[in-house]
GUVEX-111567 format. One record per residue (C-alpha): x, y, z; residue in three letters. Coordinates in pm, whole numbers, plus 50000, padded with zeros to 5 digits. Example, Ala and Ser with C-alpha at 12.3 -4.5 7.8 and 13.67 -1.06 7.14 Angstrom:
2
<<51230, 49550, 50780>, ALA>
<<51367, 49894, 50714>, SER>
//
This chain:
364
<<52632, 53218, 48552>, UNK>
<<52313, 53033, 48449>, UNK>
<<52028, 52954, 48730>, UNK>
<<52077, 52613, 48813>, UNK>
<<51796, 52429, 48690>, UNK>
<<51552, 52227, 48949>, UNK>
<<51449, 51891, 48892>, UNK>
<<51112, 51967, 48825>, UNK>
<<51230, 52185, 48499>, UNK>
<<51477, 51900, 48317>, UNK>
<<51293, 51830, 48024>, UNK>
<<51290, 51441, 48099>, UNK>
<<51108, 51524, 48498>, UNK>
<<50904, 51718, 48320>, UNK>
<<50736, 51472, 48066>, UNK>
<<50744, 51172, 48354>, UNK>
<<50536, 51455, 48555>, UNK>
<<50323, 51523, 48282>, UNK>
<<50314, 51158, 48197>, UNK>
<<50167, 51094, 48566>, UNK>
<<49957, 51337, 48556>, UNK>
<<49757, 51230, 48206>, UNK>
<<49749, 50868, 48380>, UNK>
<<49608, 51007, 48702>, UNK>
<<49328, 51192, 48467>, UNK>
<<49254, 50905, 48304>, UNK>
<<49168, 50657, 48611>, UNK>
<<48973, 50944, 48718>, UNK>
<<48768, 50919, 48433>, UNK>
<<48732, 50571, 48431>, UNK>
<<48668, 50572, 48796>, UNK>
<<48373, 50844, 48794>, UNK>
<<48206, 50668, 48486>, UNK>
<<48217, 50308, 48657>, UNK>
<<48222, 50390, 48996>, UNK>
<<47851, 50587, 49177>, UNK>
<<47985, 50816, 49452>, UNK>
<<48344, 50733, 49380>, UNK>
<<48449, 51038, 49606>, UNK>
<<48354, 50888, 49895>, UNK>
<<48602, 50701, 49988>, UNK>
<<48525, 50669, 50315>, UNK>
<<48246, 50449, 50256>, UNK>
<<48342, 50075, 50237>, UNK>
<<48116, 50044, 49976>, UNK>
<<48256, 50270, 49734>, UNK>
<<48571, 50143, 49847>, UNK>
<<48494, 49755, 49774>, UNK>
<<48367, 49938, 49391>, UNK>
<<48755, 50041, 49337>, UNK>
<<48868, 49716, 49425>, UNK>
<<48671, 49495, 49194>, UNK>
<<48708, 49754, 48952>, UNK>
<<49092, 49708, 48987>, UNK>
<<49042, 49319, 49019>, UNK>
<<48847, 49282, 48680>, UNK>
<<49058, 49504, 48473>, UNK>
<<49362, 49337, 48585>, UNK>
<<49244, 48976, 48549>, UNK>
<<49133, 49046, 48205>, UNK>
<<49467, 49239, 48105>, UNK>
<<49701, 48964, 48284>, UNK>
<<49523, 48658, 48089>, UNK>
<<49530, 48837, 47753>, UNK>
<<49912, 48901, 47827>, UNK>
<<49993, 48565, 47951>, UNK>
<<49794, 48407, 47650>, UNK>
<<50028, 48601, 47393>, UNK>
<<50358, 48520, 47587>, UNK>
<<50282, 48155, 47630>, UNK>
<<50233, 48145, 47299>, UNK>
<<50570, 48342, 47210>, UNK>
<<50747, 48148, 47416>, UNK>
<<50669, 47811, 47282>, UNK>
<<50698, 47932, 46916>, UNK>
<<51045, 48089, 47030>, UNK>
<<51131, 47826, 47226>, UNK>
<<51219, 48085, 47494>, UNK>
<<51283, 48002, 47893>, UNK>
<<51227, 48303, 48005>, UNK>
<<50959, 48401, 47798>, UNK>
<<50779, 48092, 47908>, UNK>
<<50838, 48224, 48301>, UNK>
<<50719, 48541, 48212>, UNK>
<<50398, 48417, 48115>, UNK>
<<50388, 48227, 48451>, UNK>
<<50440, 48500, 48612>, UNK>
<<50166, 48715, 48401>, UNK>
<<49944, 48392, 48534>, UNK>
<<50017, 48465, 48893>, UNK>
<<49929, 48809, 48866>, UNK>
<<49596, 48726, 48722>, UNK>
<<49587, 48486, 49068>, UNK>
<<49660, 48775, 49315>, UNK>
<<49381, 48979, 49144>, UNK>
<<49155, 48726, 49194>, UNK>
<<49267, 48748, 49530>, UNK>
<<49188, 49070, 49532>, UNK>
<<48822, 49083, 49441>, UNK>
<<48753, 48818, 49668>, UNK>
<<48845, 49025, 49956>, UNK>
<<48694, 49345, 49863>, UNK>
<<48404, 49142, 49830>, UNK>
<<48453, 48999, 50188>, UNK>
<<48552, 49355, 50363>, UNK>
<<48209, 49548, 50225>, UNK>
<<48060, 49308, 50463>, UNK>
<<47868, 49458, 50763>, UNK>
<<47958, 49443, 51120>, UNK>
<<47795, 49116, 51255>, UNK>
<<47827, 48949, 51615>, UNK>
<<48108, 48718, 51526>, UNK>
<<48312, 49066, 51336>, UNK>
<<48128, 49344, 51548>, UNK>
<<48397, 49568, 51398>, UNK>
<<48343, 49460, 51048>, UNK>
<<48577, 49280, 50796>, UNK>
<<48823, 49561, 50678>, UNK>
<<49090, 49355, 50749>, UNK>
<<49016, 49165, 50473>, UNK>
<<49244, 49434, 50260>, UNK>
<<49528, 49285, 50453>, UNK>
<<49491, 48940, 50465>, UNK>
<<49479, 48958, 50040>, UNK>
<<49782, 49116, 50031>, UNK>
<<49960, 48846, 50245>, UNK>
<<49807, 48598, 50020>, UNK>
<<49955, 48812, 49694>, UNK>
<<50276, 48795, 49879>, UNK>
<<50306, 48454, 49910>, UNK>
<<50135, 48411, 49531>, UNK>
<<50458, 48599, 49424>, UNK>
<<50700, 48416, 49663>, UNK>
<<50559, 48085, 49528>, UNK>
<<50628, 48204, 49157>, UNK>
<<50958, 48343, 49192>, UNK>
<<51086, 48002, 49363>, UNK>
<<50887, 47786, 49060>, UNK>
<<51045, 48015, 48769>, UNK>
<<51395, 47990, 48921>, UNK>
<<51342, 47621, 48956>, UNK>
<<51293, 47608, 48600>, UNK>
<<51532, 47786, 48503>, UNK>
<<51831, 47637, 48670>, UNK>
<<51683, 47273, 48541>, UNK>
<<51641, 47383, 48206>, UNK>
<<52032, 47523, 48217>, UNK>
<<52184, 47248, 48395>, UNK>
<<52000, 46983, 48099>, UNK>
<<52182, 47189, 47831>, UNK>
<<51813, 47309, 47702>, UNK>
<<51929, 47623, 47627>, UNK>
<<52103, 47618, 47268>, UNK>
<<52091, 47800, 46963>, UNK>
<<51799, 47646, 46788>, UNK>
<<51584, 47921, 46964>, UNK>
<<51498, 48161, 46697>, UNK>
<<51671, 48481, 46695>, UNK>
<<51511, 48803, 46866>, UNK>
<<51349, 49000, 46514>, UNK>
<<51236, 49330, 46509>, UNK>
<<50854, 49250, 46523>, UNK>
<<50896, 49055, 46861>, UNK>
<<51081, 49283, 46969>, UNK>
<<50835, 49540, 46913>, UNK>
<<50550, 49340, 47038>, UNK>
<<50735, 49247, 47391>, UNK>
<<50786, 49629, 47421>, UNK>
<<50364, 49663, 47405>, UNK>
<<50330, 49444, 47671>, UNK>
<<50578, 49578, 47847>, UNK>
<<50382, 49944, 47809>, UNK>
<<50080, 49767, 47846>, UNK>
<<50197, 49625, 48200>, UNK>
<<50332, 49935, 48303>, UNK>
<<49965, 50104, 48267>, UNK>
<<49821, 49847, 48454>, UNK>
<<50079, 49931, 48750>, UNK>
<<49997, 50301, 48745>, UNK>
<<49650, 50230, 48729>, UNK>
<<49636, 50021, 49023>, UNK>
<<49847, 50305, 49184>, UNK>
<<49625, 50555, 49108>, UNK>
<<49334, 50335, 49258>, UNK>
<<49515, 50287, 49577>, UNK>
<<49649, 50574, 49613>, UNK>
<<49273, 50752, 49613>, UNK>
<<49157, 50497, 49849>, UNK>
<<49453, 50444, 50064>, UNK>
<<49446, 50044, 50026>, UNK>
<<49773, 49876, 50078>, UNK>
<<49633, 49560, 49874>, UNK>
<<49589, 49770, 49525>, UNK>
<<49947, 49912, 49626>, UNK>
<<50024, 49537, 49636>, UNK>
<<49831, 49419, 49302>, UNK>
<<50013, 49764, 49151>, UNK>
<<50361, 49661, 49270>, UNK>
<<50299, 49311, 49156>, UNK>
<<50238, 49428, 48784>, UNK>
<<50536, 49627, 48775>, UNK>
<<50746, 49311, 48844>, UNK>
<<50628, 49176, 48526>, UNK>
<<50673, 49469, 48334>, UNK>
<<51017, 49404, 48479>, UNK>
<<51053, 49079, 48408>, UNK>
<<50989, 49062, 48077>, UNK>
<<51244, 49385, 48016>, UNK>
<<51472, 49142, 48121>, UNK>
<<51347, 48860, 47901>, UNK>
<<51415, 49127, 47604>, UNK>
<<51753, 49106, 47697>, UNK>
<<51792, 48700, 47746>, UNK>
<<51652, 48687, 47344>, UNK>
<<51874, 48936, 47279>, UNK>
<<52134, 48741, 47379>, UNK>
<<52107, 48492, 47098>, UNK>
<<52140, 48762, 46858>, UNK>
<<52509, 48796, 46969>, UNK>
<<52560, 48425, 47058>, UNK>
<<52505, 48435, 47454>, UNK>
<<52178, 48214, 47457>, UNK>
<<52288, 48097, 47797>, UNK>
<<52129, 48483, 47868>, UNK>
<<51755, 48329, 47843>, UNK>
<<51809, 48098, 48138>, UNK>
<<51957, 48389, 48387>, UNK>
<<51649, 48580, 48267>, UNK>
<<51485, 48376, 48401>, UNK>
<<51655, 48344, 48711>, UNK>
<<51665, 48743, 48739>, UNK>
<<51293, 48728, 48691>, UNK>
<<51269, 48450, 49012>, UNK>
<<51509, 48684, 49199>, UNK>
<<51280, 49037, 49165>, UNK>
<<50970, 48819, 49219>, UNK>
<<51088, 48657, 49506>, UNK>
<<51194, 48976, 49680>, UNK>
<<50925, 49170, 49660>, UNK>
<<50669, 48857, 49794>, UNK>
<<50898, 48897, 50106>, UNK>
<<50888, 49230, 50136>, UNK>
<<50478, 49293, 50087>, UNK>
<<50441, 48993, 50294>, UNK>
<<50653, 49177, 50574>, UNK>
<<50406, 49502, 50508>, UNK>
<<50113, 49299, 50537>, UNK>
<<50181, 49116, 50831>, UNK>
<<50258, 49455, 51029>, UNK>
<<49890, 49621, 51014>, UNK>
<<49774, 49256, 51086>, UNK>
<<49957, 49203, 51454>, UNK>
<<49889, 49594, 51561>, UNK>
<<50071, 49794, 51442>, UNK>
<<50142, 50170, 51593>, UNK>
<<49990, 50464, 51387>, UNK>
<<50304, 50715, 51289>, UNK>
<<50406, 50986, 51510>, UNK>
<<50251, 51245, 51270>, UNK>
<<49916, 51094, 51315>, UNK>
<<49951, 51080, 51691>, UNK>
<<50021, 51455, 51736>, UNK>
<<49776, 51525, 51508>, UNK>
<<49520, 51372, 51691>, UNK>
<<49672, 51533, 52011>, UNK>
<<49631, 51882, 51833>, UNK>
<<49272, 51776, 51773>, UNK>
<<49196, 51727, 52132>, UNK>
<<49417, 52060, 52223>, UNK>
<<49175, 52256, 51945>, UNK>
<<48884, 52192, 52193>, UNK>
<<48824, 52495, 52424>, UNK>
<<48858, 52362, 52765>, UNK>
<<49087, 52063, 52740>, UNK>
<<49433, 52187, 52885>, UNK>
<<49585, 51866, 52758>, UNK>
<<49584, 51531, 52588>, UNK>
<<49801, 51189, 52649>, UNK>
<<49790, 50833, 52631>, UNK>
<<49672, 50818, 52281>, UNK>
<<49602, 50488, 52178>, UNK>
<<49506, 50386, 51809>, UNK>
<<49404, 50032, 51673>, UNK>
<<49388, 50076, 51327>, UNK>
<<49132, 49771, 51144>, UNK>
<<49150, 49798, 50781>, UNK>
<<49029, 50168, 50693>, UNK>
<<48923, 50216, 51067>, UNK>
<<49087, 50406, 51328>, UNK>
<<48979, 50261, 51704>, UNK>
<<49083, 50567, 51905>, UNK>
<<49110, 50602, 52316>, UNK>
<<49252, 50982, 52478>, UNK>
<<49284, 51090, 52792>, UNK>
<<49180, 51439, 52823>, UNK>
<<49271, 51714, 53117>, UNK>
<<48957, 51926, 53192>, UNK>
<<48917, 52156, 53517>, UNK>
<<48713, 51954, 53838>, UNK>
<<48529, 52314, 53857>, UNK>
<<48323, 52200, 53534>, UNK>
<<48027, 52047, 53574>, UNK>
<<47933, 51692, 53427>, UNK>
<<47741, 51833, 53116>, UNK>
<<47990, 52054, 53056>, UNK>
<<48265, 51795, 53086>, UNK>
<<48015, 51543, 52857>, UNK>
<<48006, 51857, 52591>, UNK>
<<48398, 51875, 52569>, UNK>
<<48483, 51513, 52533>, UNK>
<<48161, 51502, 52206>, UNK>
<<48344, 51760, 52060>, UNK>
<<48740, 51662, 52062>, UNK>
<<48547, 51270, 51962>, UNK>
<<48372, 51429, 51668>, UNK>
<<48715, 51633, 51573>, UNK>
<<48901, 51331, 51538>, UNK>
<<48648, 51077, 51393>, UNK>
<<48619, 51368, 51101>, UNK>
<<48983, 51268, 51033>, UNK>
<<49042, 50954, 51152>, UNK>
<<48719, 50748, 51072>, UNK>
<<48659, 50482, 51306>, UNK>
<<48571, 50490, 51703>, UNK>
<<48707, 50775, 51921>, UNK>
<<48666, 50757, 52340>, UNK>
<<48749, 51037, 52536>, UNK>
<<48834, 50952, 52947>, UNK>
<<48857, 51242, 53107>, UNK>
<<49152, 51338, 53390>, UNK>
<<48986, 51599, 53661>, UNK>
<<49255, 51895, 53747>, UNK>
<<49241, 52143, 53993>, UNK>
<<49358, 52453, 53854>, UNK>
<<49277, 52700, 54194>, UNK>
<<49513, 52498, 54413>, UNK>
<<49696, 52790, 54587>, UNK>
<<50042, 52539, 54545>, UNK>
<<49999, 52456, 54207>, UNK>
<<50223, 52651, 53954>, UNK>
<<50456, 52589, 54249>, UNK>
<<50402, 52238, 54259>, UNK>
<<50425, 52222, 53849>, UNK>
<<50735, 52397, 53811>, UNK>
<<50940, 52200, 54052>, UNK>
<<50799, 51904, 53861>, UNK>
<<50908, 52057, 53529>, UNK>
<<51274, 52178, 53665>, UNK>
<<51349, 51810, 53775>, UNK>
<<51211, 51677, 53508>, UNK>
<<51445, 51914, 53288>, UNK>
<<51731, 51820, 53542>, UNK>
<<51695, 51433, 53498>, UNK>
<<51821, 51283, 53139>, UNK>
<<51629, 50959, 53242>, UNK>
<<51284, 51161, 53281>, UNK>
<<51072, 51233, 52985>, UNK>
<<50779, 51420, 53086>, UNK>
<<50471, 51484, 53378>, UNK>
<<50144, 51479, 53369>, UNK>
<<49773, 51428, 53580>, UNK>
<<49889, 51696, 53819>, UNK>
<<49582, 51714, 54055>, UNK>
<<49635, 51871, 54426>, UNK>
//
């Protein structure tokens, strides 16, 4: 029988890979000619450069678009198109958004923000949300008004093959502007480009679906423009709710993910001398990682030794997880003549009891 063939070898997995791939090259290109020192990341410098990089190419793209589908609409006397442009508007709105607060989080620390203005990343993507929330609800308005007052009838012109070939651009055209932002977020981990990404591909979206509300006049359905338009509210709608629920998350506190905590515990266990880590706390602020960990050392050590031990494990985990890092330390003594007696009755009843999880700060 023939080797099943994996996903990665269909023919039409293969050309989305490669089609990823050429679009990841190119944003590399653009980002190394635009952007000085655009590999480090890290900096919030070079990370405010990606975001106004983003910001600008979008607002240019989004009012070209919008300009050419207000236009279509009006000469089509198309709903839907007409919503579409809105929306293109709105996206030109959110990336506004966005280089206003990449702008505000390269600002230093100061004594009001003594742990600077990262946070800045998520505040613009709550605004974006409810940019996109506010859209959705004002094309759907329209929509239902302009179906309930009979507008839509059949002196619309007809979808041709020309429009039709011109709404496909923009729909390309829209689509590159979401994998671009993608790309950009993705290399500096920014959940607002994510956002401003997500947010074009909505309108790529939404005007597929206008396509298909033309369409219908074609085959005598030009009721199909108005629930175009009220798909397009839906999708728009939905996702303002759900990056306003992501962006509200990192905002209140939220906890790092159980990956990152053990590997921060494995960075602490990597330093010779600390026989364990726990009560790992992380405050994440924007980029930044604000990290506290209790570390078990022997009491036999002296202080500089002790001082040594906790410099290393801090710069171990600030290489990884940029931010703050304090290390308390937990004395044990390790030469208690009851200890390992002590410790395995403590593990045995610990094993014996469903209700307890673990001990630890054993010191006799």
């Amino acid at each position: 029988a023939p080797r099943p063939r994996w996903p990665r070898e269909r023919p039409a997995v293969r050309n989305r890979i490669a089609d990823m791939e050429a679009m990841k090259t190119i944003t590399r290109w653009i980002v190394a000619r635009f952007i000085p020192d655009w590999e480090d990341v890290r900096h919030q410098a070079v990370r405010s450069r990606y975001g106004l990089l983003e910001g600008w190419v979008s607002v240019i793209g989004n009012l070209l678009l919008a300009a050419v589908k207000i236009a279509m609409g009006i000469s089509l006397h198309s709903v839907g198109l007409i919503a579409d442009a809105i929306h293109s508007l709105s996206d030109m709105a959110t990336s506004v958004v966005v280089i206003i607060s990449f702008k505000i989080s390269r600002k230093p620390a100061d004594r009001e923000h003594p742990y600077g203005h990262a946070k800045a990343e998520h505040i613009a993507t709550l605004i974006v949300a409810l940019l996109m929330i506010m859209a959705g609800y004002q094309i759907g308005e329209s929509a239902i008004e302009n179906a309930l007052k009979g507008v839509v009838t059949g002196a619309g012109l007809p979808l041709t093959w020309a429009v039709f070939g011109l709404l496909l651009g923009m729909v390309a055209a829209k689509e590159a502007l979401a994998r671009f932002s993608r790309h950009l977020g993705r290399m500096i981990d920014s959940s607002t480009l994510k956002a401003d990404a997500l947010h074009h591909h909505t309108d790529a979206l939404s005007t597929g679906v206008v396509i298909v509300g033309l369409a219908g006049r074609n085959i005598g359905w030009p009721w199909l423009d108005s629930a175009a338009g009220l798909l397009v509210s839906a999708w728009v709608i939905y996702t303002g709710i759900r990056l306003g629920y992501e962006s509200v998350s990192p905002l209140l506190g939220e906890q790092v993910s159980a990956e990152d905590l053990a590997r921060i515990k494995a960075l602490a266990h990597s330093v010779e001398g600390v026989m364990n880590a726990h009560d790992i706390a992380v405050h994440k602020y924007g980029h930044f990682s604000f990290t506290t960990i209790h570390a078990e050392v022997s009491d036999r050590l002296d202080v500089h030794r002790i001082h040594g031990l906790t410099v290393l494990v801090e710069q171990r985990v600030l290489k990884r997880f940029p931010g703050q890092c304090v290390v308390h330390v937990d004395p044990v003594n390790l030469y208690h003549p009851l200890l390992h007696e002590v410790s395995d009755a403590l593990r045995d009843a610990v094993l014996a009891d469903e209700d307890l999880v673990e001990f630890r700060d054993l010191n006799l």
